[in-house]
C-alpha positions in Angstrom: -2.4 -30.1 -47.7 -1.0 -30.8 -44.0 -2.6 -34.0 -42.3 -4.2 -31.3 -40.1 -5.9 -29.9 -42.8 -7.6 -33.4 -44.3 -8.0 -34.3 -40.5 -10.3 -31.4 -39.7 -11.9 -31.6 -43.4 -12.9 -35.5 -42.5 -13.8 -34.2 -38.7 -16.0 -31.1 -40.2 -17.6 -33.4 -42.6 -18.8 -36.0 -40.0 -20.1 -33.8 -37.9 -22.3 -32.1 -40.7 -23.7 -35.7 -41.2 -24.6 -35.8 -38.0 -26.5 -33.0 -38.2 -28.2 -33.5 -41.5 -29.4 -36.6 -40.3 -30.5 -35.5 -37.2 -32.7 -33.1 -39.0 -33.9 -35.6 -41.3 -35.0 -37.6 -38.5 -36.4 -34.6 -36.2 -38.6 -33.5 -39.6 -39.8 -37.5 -40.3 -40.6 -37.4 -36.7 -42.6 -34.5 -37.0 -44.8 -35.1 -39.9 -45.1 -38.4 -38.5 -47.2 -36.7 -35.6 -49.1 -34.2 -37.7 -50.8 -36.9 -40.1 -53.2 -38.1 -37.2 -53.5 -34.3 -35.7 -54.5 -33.2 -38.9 -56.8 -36.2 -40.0 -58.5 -35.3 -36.0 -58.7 -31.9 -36.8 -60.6 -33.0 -40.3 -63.1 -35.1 -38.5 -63.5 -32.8 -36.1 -64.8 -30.2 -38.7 -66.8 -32.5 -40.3 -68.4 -33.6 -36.8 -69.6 -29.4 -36.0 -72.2 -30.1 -38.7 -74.3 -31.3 -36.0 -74.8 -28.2 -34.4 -75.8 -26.6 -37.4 -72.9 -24.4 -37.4 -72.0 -23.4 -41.1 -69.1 -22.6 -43.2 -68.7 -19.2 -41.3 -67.4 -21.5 -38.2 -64.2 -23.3 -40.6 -63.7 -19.5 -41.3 -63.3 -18.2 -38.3 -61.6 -21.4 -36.7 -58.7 -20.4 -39.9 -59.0 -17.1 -39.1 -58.1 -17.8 -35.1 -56.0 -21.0 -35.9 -53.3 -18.7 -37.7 -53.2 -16.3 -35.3 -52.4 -18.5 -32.7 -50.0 -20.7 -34.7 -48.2 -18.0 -36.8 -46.0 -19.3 -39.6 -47.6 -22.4 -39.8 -49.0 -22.7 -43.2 -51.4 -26.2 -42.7 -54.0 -23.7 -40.4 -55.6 -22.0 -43.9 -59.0 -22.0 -44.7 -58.0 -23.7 -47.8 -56.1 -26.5 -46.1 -59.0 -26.6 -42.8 -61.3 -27.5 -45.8 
């Protein structure tokens, strides 16, 4: 192995680090932020009660929810209840 070879090994390693932690720290970030959205979105559901809306509204607020925000799984009725 020319020192060419381990240099670029060594180079291509640190650089995949780099990236690997940034993605680490962009995911932390972003489940940081969607504890408190989803706790909101809880209370918020709990708080419709007051107009006398029933479960058809959590339903339909899935229904349109994953529609609007394909792919993201935490939009189900399931997880809305």
């Amino acid at each position: 192995m020319t020192t060419l070879d381990k240099t670029y090994i060594e180079f291509f390693a640190d650089i995949r680090r780099q990236i690997r932690e940034a993605r680490f720290r962009a995911l932390h970030l972003v489940n940081k932020e969607k504890i408190p959205l989803y706790r909101n979105i809880g209370k918020t559901i709990y708080y419709q009660q007051q107009y006398g809306w029933g479960k058809s509204i959590v339903e339909l607020l899935a229904a349109e929810l994953q529609k609007e925000f394909v792919g993201n799984d935490g939009f189900s009725l399931r997880k809305l209840w």
